[in-house]
N, C-alpha and C positions, 0 to 999 in steps of 0.2 A: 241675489237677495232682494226680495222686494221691499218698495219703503217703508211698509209697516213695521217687516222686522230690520231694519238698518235704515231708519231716518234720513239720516245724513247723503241719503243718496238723492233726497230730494232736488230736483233743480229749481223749486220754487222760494227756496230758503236763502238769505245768505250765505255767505261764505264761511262766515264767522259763526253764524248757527250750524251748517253744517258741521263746522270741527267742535263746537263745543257739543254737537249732540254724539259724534265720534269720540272723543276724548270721554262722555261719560259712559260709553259701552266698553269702553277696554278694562280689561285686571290691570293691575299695579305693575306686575312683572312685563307688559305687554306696554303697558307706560315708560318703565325704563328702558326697556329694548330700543325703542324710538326714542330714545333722550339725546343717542351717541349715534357716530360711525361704527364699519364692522371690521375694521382692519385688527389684527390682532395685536396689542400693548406691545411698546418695543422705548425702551428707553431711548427717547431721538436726542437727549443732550449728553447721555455718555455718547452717542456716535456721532455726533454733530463735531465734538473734544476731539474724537479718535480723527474723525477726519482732520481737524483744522492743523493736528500735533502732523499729520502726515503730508498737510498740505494741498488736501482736496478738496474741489468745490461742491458746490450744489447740484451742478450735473451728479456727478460721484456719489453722492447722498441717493439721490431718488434715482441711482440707479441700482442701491442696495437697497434701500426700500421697494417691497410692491406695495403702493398707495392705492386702499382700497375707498374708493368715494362714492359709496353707497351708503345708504342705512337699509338694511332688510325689508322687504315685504312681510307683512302679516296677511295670507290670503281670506282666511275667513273674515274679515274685517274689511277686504276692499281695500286693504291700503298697498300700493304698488312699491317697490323698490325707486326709492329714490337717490337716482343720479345728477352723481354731483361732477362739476368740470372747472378745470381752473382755467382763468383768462391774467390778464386784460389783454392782452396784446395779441389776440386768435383763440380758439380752443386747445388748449392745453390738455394737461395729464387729468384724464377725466375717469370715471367707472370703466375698470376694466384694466388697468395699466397692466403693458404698455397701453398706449390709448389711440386709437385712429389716425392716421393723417387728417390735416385740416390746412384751411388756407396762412399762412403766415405772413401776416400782418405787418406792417411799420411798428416801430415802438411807440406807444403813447406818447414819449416825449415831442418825436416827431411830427405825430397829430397836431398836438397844441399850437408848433408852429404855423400849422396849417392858418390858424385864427380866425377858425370859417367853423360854426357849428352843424352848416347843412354836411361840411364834410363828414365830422363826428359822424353825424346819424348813418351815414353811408357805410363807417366803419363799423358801427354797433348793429346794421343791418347785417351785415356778412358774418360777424360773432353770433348774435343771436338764431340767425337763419342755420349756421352750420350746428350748431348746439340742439336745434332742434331737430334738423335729417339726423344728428347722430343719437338720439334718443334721448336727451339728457335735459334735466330737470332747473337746473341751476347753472350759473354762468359764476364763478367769482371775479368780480371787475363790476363797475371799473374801480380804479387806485386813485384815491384826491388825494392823497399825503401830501407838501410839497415839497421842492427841492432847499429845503432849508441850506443843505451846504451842497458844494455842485461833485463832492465827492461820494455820494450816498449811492449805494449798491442796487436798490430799488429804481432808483428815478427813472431807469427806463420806464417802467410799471405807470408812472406817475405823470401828468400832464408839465407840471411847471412850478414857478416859485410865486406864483400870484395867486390867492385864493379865486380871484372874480373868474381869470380864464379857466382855470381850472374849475370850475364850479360851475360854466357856460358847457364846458367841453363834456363834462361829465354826464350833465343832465341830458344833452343830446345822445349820449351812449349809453345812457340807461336806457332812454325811453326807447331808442330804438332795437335792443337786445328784448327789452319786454313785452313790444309789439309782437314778438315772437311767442308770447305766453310762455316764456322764458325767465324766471326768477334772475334778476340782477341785484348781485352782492356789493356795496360799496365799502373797499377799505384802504387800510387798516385803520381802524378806530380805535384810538389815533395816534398823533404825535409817532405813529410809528416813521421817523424820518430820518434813520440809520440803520446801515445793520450789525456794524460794531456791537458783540453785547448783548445783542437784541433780544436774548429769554434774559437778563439780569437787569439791564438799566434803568434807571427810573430817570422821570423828566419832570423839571422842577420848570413850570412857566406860572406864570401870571393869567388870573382868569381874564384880562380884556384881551391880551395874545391872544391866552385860548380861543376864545370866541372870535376876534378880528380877522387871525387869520386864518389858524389850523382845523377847526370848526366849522367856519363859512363855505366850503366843498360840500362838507358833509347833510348841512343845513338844508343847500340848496337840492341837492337830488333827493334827498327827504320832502323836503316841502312843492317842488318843483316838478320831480320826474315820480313819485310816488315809487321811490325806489321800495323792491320789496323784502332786502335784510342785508344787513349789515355782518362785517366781519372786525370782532374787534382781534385787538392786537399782541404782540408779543410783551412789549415793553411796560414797566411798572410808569402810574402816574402819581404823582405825588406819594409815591413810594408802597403804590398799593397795585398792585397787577390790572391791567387793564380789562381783562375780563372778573375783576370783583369789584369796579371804581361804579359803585351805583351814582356819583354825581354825571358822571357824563352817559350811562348803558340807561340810567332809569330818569332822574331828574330832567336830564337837559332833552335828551332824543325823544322821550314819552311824552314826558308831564309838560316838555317845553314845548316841543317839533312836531308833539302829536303822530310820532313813527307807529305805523300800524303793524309791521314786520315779525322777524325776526332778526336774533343775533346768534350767530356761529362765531364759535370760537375757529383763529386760525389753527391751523393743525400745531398742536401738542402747547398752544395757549392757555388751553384750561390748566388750575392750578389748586382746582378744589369742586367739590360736592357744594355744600350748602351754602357757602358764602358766594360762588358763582352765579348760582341761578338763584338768590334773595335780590343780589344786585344788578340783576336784568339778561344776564347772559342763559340764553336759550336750547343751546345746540353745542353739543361737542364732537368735533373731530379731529382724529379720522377715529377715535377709538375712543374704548371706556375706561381709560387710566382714571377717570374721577369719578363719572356720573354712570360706574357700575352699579349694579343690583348689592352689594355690599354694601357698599358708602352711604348709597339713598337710603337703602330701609333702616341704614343703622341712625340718619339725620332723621329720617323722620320717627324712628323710636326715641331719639332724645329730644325731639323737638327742635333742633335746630333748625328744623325742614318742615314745610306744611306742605300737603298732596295739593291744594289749592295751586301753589309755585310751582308744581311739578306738572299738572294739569295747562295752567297758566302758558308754560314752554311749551307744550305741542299745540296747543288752542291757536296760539301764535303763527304758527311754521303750517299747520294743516291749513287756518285761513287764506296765505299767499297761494297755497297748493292748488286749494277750490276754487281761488280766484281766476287761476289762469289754465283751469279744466284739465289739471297734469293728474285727477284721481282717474278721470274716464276714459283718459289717450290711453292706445296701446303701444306697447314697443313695438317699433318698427323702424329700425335704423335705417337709413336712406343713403341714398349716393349723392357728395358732394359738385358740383357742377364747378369743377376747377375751374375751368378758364373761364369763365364766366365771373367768379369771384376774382380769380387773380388778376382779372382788366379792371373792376373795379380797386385790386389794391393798388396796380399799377398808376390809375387817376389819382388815389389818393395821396401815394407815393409821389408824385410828380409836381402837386402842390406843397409840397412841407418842406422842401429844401431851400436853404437860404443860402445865398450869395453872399458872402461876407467881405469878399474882396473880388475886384476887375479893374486893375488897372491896364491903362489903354485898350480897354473893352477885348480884352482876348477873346473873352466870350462873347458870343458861342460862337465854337469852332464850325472853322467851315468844312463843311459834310467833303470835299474834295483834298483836306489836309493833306492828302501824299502817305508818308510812312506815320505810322501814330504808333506811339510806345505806351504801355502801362505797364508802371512798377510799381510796385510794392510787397510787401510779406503776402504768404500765404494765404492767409485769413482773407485776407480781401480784394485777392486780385484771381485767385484760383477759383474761388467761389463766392455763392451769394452770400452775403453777411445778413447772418436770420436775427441776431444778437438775442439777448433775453435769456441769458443763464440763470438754472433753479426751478422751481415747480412750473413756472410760466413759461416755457419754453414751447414751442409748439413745434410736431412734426410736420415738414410741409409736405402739398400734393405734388408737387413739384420746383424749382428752383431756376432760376436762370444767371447763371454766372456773368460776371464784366464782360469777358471775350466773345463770349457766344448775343448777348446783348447787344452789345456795342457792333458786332457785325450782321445783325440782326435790322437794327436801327439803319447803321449806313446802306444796306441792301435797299431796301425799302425809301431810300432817301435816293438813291441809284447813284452812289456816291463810289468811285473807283477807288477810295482810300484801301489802304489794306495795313491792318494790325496784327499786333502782337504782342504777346506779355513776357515779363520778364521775373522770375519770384525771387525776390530779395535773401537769403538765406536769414533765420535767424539771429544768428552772431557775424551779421553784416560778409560775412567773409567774401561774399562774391560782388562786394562794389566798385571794383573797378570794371565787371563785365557790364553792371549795371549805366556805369558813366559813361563806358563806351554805346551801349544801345541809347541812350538818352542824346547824344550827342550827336549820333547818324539819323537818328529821326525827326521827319518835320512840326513832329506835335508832340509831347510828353504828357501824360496824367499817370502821376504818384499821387498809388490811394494808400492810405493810413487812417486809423482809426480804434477806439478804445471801446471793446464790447464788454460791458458790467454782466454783472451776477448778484441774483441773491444770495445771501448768506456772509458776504464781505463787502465794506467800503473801498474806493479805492487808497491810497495814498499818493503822497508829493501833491496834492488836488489836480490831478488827471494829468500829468507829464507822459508825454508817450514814449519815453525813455528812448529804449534803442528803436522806436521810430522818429525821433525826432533827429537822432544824430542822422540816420539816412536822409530823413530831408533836406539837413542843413547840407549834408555832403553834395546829394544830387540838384540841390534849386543852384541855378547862376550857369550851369552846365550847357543850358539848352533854352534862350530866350522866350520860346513857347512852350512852358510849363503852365500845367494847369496843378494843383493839390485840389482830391476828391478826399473829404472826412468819413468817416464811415463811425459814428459817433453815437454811443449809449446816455453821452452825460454831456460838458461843455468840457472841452481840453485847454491845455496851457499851447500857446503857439510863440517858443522861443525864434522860430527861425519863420517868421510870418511880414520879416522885411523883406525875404528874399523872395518870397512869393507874388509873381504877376496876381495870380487868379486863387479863390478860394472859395472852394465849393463846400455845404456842409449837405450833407442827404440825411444821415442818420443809418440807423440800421436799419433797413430796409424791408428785409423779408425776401419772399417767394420771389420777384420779381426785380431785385438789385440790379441787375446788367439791363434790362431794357430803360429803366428808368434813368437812372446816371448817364445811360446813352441818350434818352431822349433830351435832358437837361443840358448834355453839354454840346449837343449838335443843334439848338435851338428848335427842337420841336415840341418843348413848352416852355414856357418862361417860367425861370422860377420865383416865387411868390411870397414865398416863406418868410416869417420872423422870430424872432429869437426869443423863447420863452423860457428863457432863464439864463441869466447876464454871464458871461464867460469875463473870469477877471485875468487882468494882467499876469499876475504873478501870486502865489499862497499870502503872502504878506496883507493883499488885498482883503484875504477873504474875511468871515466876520468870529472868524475861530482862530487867527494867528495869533500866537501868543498868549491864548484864551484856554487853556486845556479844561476850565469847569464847563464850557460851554461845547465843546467837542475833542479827545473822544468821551469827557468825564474825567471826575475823580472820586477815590471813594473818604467818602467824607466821614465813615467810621461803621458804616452798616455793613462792611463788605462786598457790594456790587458800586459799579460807575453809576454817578449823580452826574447829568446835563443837566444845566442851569441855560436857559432860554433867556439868558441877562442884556440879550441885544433888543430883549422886546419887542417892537414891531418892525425894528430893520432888519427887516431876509429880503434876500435879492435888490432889486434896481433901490429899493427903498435903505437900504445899508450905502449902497453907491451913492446917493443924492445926502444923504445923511452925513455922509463922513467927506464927503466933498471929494469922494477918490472917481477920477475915471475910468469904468471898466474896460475891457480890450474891444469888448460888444458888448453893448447893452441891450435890455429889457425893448423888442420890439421894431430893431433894428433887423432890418434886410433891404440889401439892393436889388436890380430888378434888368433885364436887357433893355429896357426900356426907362422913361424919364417921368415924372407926375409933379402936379405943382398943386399942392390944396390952398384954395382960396375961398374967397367969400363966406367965411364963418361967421352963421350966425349965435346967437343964445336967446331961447325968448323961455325965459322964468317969471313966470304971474305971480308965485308963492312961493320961493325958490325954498327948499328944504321940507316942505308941504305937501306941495303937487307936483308932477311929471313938468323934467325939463330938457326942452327940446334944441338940442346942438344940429344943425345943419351946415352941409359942406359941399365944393364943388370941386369934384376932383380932376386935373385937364393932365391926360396921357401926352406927352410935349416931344415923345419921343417916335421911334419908326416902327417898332413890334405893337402888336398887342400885350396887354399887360394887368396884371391885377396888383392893387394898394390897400390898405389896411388903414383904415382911418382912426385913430384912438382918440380917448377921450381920458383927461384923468382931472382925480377932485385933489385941489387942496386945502386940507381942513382945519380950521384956526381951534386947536385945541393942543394944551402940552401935552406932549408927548408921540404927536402924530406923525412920522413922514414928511417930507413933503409932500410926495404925491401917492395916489391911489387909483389906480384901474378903475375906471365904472363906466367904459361902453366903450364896444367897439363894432366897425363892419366893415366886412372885404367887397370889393366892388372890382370887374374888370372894364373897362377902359379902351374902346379899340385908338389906334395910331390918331392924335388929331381931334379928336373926340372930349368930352368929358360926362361925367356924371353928378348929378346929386346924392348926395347921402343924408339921412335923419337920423340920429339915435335920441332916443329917447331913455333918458336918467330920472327913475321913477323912484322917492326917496321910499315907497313901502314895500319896494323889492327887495325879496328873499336876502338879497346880498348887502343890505342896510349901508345905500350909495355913500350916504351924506353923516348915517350916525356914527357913534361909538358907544363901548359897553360901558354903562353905568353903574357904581359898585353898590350907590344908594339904593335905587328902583331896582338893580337887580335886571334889566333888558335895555334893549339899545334905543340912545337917545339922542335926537337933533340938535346939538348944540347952537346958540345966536349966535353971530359973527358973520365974519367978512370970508366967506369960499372961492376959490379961486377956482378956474375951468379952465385946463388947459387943453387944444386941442392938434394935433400932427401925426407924424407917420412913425414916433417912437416915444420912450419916456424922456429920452434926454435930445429932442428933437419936437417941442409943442409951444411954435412961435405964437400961436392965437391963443389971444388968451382973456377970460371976461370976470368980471367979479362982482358976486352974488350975492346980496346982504338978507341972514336968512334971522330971521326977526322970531 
């Protein structure tokens, strides 16, 4: 077509010109075609029922669904099929299911530990880079939900329980998915922070919640990463479905945030025709259960529907299109460069694991150990643990299991040890063969570990039931016992007095057995911190005893009401609130090595006005090389606040003997509003006078320096 007859091919136009001079050459029928996906209508909550009544998860779901994640081509128009692919945590089930192999990733929650954003970008470089050799248009990811309670079936998906880290972490995995001209989805929008319920529940919070915490993710990769659309959510808010709630899809993201995007509904979220796309939501998938050629032309014959709104939704989604040149690219699916990515998820992997416990510096084991045992269940000693049940699940290009890893590592280290694994039966029944190997060898690691899924919470708040009693049976057996976690969310750790050493990795991905090997023969240090608080016991948590606030109750409408009645204390801020000590807290991890921060300064000219600059000198006091996390948290003299809040942080390594300086910089007009809180008068966020306190250390409940700032 030349540009005279198809304008919109022009490259001297915007983006936004382009789709709106496309949008006015299409028919109406040709409008709605593009409104939806093409998968064909399938009741997913009668089968979602059948499943749960049968006891099957989300693997099980999408393996009776083909999830089609496209929307058709119109050829005469120029407009290509667009491919769509689920993330966050690698390429997922994308156009075409089943869907490609792709590199499989750490799980987000692991990332956050990382609490390095140049790491993020390395990860959203490998997502976006394979997204784009595999043809595909769209990335969904990343997930800023947080980890409201540490039992949520998502939180792998999801960075942490702190809006700021998650909000840092995000923005770096947006931008770099979209360097790729690669459309990044951020969701679920919002409050999706369960999955108990999740097409029924409505979520009863408070708009300075909303905004302080569960909001402020979202905020910042909008304002920050110019993320390019969003995915709202399953769940009712204020008791109106998240894809019709124009206060948060059109007031706060447009009119507030200035979001230039679109909005996709999650798959089988839409819940309506006219009242969805009046209220900001753009895009339906995977199909046209609402915004079929029936419903629209019947809304827009009775007016409920203006073609304006219906124009308005593609105007939107073709602009991000033209943006990032996905009308001119040809299909051309490419070949993924395994190892190449999978070194790179290896590095990343190797940073995010926390050391939770080392007594008498078991670790790291010396490469010459003699006979080394690993036991544990199947899931995690026989193979790689990819974790990430449900649509986010990713096929890898390849896997490397503990044994082959771990002899992998010691080879390479020219280490004469020689291993072996042992697989724990699931109803224990072979622990005494177990005691016996644990007992003849010079070294022991028992891995154990809880791999989540969409579609279910877990219960007991993450007990690893009949892996815990294996633990408690096998610790005390064998003086040098290591426990390796293999962990989707934070566990309950009943038998963690018996444990010398406690390693947490996470689930790892593609590359589990070299990494865990590299971590515990000391050819990296681990680095890692805890980005979301592991409590003692359920009693802890901030929903015992509390059932409006998790799982719900139905308060007389018929679906579960969560009431958000703890306000602003989720995570460390619930700990410090209630005066309870977590098992780990928010930002804790130890290191093979030793660190001492000193010399902190604060120099505030207009403290709560202009940028304020915390500086630090970090002295490595120990014999490895080593990397520290230097944190920074506000305390804000207003009822109702916390004591403390996240507002900077930086990773620095450190050789033996050495130290470093560090500067962060707390700039009260960042995206993340360091210093304010939301105001019900003015309606946006505001500086409160008073007396702030700055605390600065290597955790939340670990920040002896400390200065106070009178912000006038």
């Amino acid at each position: 077509m030349s540009d005279s007859a198809a304008p919109w091919t022009d490259p001297s136009l915007s983006p936004r010109e382009r789709a709106e001079k496309l949008v006015g050459a299409m028919t109406l029928e040709q409008k709605i075609a593009q409104l939806h996906g093409a998968m064909e209508t399938i009741d997913i909550y009668a089968l979602s029922a059948q499943l749960a009544e049968s006891g099957a998860d989300m693997d099980q779901l999408a393996a009776q669904v083909r999830v089609e994640r496209h929307v058709p081509a119109i050829d005469e128009l120029g407009i290509p099929r667009f491919r769509i692919t689920n993330g966050p945590v690698g390429v997922g089930m994308g156009d075409g299911t089943p869907s490609p192999p792709a590199t499989s990733l750490p799980m987000t929650i692991g990332l956050a530990a990382g609490f390095d954003p140049e790491l993020a970008r390395s990860y959203g470089d490998v997502i976006g880079s394979e997204t784009a050799t595999l043809g595909q248009h769209v990335l969904e990811g990343p997930g800023v939900c947080l980890h409201r309670t540490t039992i949520a079936g998502r939180n792998f998906e999801y960075f942490s329980e702190d809006p700021y880290l998650t909000g840092v972490m995000g923005v770096a995995v947006t931008e770099a998915i979209q360097a790729h001209d690669v459309i990044a989805m951020g969701k679920h929008y919002v409050v999706n922070d369960q999955e108990y319920e999740r097409f029924r529940v409505s979520v009863e919070v408070d708009e300075h919640v909303l905004r302080e915490l569960y909001l402020l993710p979202f905020e910042m990769v909008v304002k920050d990463a110019g993320i390019a659309a969003i995915m709202s959510a399953y769940n009712r808010i204020r008791g109106v479905y998240a894809t019709e709630y124009r206060h948060t899809l059109t007031d706060i993201l447009r009119t507030e945030w200035g979001f230039q995007g679109y909005v996709q509904s999650d798959f089988w979220s839409c819940r309506s025709a006219a009242p969805a796309l009046n209220a900001g939501m753009d895009h339906e998938m995977p199909d046209a259960k609402w915004l079929n050629e029936t419903n629209v032309k019947a809304a827009l014959q009775d007016t409920s529907l203006e073609v304006e709104t219906v124009n308005r939704a593609l105007v939107r989604r073709y602009t991000q299109m033209f943006r990032f040149g996905q009308f001119e690219r040809p299909y051309e699916p490419g070949e993924i460069d395994a190892q190449a990515h999978g070194a790179v998820a290896r590095r990343i992997g190797s940073q995010i694991a926390v050391l939770l416990k080392n007594d008498g510096d078991l670790l790291p084991l010396n490469p010459d150990a003699g006979v080394v045992a690993v036991i544990g269940q199947s899931a995690f000693v026989d193979q790689a643990c990819l974790g990430g049940g449900g649509s986010s699940k990713v096929i890898p290009l390849y896997t490397v299991p503990p044994l082959d890893g771990m002899r992998d590592v010691l080879r390479d280290l020219g280490s004469s040890a020689t291993v072996s694994t042992l697989t724990v039966a699931d109803d224990l029944s072979n622990l005494d063969e177990a005691r016996t190997a644990a007992r003849q060898a010079d070294v022991v690691v028992l891995m154990a570990g809880l791999v989540a899924t969409e579609g279910a919470d877990q219960s007991d708040a993450n007990m690893l039931n009949d892996q815990n009693r294996m633990l408690d049976d096998l610790l005390g057996v064998n003086p040098a016992t290591v426990v390796v976690l293999k962990d989707s969310n934070p566990v309950l750790m009943p038998w963690l007095d018996k444990a010398p050493a406690v390693l947490e990795t996470w689930n790892q991905g593609t590359e589990d057995g070299h990494v865990v090997a590299d971590l515990l023969f000391g050819v990296v240090n681990p680095s890692g911190k805890v980005p979301t608080s592991y409590p003692r016991s359920e009693d802890d948590t901030l929903y015992a005893g509390r059932p409006e606030r998790y799982p719900g109750t139905d308060e007389g409408d018929g679906y579960p009401v969560i009431r958000y009645s703890e306000g602003l204390q989720v995570g460390y801020r619930w700990f410090q609130a209630q005066g309870i000590d977590p098992l780990f807290g928010f930002g804790f991890g130890l290191s093979y090595t030793t660190f001492d921060i000193s010399g902190v300064s604060v120099d505030a000219p207009d403290a709560g006005h202009a940028p304020v600059t915390v500086t630090a000198t970090v002295a490595n006091t120990g014999a490895v090389p080593g990397a520290e996390v230097v944190q920074v948290y506000l305390g804000v003299p207003v009822q109702g606040q916390p004591p403390k809040r996240l507002v900077g942080f930086q990773k620095v390594l450190v050789e033996p003997g050495e130290s470093q300086q560090v500067t962060i910089t707390i700039d009260p007009a960042a995206t993340n509003h360091p210093f304010a809180v939301w105001d019900y008068c003015t309606r946006r966020f505001v500086v409160k006078p008073g007396e702030y306190t700055v605390y600065v250390g290597s955790s939340a409940d670990d920040t002896p320096h400390t200065a106070t700032l009178t912000v006038r």
